[in-house]
N, C-alpha and C positions, 0 to 999 in steps of 0.2 A: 224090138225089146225097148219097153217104155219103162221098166220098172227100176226103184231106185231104193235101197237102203240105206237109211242115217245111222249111223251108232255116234249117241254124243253122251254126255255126261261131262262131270266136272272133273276138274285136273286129278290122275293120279288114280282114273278109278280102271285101267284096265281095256282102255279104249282101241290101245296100238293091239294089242295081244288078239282080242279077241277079233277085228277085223280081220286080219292076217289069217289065222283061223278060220274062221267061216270064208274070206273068200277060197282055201284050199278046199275047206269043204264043196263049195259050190261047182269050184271046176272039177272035180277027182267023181262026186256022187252025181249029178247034176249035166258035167257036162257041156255046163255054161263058161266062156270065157267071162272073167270078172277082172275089174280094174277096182283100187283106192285111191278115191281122190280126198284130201287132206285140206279142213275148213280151220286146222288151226291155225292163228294169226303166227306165231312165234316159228313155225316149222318151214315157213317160205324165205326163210333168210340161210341161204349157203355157208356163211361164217358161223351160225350159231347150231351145237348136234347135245353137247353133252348138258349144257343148261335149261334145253327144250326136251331131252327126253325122245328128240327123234331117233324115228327107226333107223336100226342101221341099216347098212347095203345089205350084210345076210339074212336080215331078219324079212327085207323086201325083197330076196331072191325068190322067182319063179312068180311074184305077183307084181304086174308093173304101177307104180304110183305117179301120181300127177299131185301137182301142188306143191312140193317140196324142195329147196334150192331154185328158188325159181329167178330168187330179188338180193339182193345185197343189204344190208342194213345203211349204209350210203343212201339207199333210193327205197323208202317205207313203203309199203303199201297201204293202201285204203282198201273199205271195205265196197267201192266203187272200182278199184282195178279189180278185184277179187270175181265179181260178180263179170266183168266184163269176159277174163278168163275163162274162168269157171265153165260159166253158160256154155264155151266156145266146146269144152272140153268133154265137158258132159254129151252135147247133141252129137259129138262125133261119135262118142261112143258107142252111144244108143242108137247110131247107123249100123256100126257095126256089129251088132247083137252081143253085144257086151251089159253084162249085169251094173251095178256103178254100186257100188258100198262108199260113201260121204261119210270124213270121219273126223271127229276133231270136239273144239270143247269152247270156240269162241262163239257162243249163242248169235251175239248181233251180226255175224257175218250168217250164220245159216237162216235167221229170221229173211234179213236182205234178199237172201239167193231166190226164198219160197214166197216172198209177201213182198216183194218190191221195196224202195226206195223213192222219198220223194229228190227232186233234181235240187242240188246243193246251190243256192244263189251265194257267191263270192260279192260281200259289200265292198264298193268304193270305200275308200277311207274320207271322203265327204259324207257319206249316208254312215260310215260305221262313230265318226266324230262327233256326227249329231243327235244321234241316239245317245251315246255315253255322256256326252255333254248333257241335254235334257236329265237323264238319271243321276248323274252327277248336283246337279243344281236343282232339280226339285222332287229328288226322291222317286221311290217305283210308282206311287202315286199316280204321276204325271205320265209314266207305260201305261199305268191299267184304263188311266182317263183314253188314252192315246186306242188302245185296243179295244174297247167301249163304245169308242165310232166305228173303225177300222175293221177289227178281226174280234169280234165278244165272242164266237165259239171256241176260236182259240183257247181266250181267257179263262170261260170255263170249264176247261180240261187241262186248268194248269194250276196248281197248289199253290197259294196266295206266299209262298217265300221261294219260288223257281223264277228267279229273278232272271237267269239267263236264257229261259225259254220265251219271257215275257221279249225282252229287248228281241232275241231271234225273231220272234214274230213281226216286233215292229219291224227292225232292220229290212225283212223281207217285206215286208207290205211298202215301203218306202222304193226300195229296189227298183220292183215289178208291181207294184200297182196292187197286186191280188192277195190273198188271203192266203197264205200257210195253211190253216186248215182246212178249205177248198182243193187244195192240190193234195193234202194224204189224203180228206175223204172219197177223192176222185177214183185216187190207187188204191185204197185199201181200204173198200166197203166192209169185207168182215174183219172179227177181231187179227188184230196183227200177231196174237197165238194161236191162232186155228189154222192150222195146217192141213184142216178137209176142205179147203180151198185154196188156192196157190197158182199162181200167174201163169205156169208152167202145164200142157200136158202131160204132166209124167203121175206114175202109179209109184205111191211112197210108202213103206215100213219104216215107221221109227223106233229106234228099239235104243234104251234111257239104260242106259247105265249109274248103278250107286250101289255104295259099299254100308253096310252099319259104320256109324260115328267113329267111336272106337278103334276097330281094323283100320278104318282108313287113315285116321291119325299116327297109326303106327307104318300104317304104308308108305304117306307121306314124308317120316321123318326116313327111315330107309330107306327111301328114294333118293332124299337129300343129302345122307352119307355116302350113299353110294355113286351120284355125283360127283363127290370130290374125292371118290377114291380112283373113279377112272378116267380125273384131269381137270374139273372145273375153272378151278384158279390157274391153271396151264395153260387152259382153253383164252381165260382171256384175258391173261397176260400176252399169249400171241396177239391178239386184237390190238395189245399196248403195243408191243412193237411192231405193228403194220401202220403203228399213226393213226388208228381211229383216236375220237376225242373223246370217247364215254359219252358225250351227249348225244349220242346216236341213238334216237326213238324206242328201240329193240332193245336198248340197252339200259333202259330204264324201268324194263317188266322182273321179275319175281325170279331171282337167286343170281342174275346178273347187277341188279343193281346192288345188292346187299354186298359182294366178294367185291366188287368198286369200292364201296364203302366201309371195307376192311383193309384191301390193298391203302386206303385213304388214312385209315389208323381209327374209324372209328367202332371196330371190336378191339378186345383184349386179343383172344383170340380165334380159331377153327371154330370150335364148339359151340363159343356164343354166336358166328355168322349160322352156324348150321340150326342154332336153333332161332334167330330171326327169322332165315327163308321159311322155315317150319311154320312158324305163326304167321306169315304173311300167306302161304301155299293154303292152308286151312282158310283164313279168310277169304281167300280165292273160290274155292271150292263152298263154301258156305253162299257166295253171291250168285256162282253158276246153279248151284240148285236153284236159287230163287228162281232166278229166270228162266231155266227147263223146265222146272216144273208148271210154268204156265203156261206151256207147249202144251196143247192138243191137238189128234189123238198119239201116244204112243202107249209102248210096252215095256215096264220098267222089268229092268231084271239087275241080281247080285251076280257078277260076273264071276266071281270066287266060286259059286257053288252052280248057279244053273245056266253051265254049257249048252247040253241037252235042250232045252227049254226053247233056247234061243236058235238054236237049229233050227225046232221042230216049229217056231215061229214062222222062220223064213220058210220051210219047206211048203207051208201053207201060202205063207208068200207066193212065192216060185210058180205052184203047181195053179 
């Protein structure tokens, strides 16, 4: 068993519900033992349940999942350990003819998993002093003159005010001697959204979750009352008295950092935190479209109405 199902989409659109669901469907009709493995970044932290939205234990009774409580918010993940896991967890599966449903809504960690990663060069703080000093003292200018010998492919696949991609270049070219852009075109000759090619022997269904505008707005605020009705600010308030500092990485993502910042005194009150996380959750979900949508190939479906659909997808899948 080589075959692998994605379900992504953006936050909030019904991502947990419906994996959980089609994997019973698969074992019960099917017959296939099926595991979920979990690409969202926020669901690998064991301190954080009720601000993530993760499954409970009931909801993951009788389907076993991977990826979830894995890491502490003390010790963050990258989307380098993710992949290192991940890989590990998957190929075992797929020994054991287990189906694999991938589920979650952090795009750049499932791009990674399927399209690689180029190797992260860590500058010296000589090499990163030098760089910032040049831009510092004679402008980007003196990057683009600099990447005009160095790395010009670079250059031109970078928007003349991406100042921070300009220096990455230089930085690495300084490093290692070699081109940035040589090392991704190495890894990743087709587009880095095309997913009909992928590093991976495995046989993949992406199946694209999204709700209409509207519904989901309303979802999303729901979601966010009903967070704080089953503990939010309790939740981590415990976090307060276990002596995290709030600067903890995880703790800086969408409905934890805002109740910080309430606990802080800057809302009046409940109402106005619930309606920040709101507008901050929709801009969330407005970025992940962006970037799903330029995943190909998948199959987009409204989880609200076409169950069915989405079955009868996999079934094709499957068979």
């Amino acid at each position: 068993m080589n075959k692998l199902i994605i379900i992504s989409g953006p936050t909030a659109s019904g991502k947990t519900k419906t994996s959980i669901d089609l994997a019973h469907e698969i074992i019960s009709k099917y017959k296939i033992p099926t595991v979920i493995i979990n690409f969202d970044s926020l669901l690998f932290y064991k301190e954080l349940s009720i601000g993530t939205a993760k499954p409970t234990l009931a909801e993951r009774q009788g389907i076993e999942h991977f990826m979830i409580d894995i890491e502490s918010i003390k010790s963050p993940m990258n989307v380098a350990n993710f992949i290192k896991i991940g890989e590990v967890i998957i190929k075992e599966q797929m020994a054991l003819g287990k189906c694999i449903i991938l589920v979650g809504g952090s795009a750049f960690y499932l791009r990674a998993l399927f399209k690689g990663m180029y190797e992260s060069v860590t500058p010296t703080e000589q090499i990163k002093n030098k760089i910032d000093t040049i831009y510092k003292q004679d402008g980007i200018e003196a990057i683009i003159n600099f990447l005009k010998t160095h790395d010009p492919e670079s250059l031109e696949n970078l928007h003349q005010n991406d100042h921070y991609r300009m220096m990455r270049a230089a930085i690495h070219f300084e490093m290692t001697g070699t081109k940035i852009s040589t090392q991704k075109r190495n890894l990743d000759i087709h587009s880095p959204y095309d997913f009909s090619q992928i590093i991976h022997p495995w046989e993949i269904l992406h199946l694209y979750l999204d709700i209409p505008k509207e519904q989901h707005f309303e979802i999303i605020k729901n979601r966010t009352e009903k967070m704080f009705s089953e503990g939010l600010l309790e939740e981590i308030k415990e976090l307060q008295n276990q002596h995290f500092t709030f600067e903890e990485k995880p703790l800086k993502s969408i409905g934890y950092k805002e109740v910080i910042q309430w606990i802080n005194g800057h809302f009046l009150n409940q109402n106005d935190c619930i309606e920040r996380i709101s507008i901050s959750t929709r801009q969330l979900a407005k970025s992940q479209r962006t970037f799903f949508r330029k995943i190909t190939p998948k199959l987009s479906f409204n989880p609200l109405t076409d169950q069915e659909k989405i079955f009868s997808a996999v079934e094709q899948f499957l068979s």
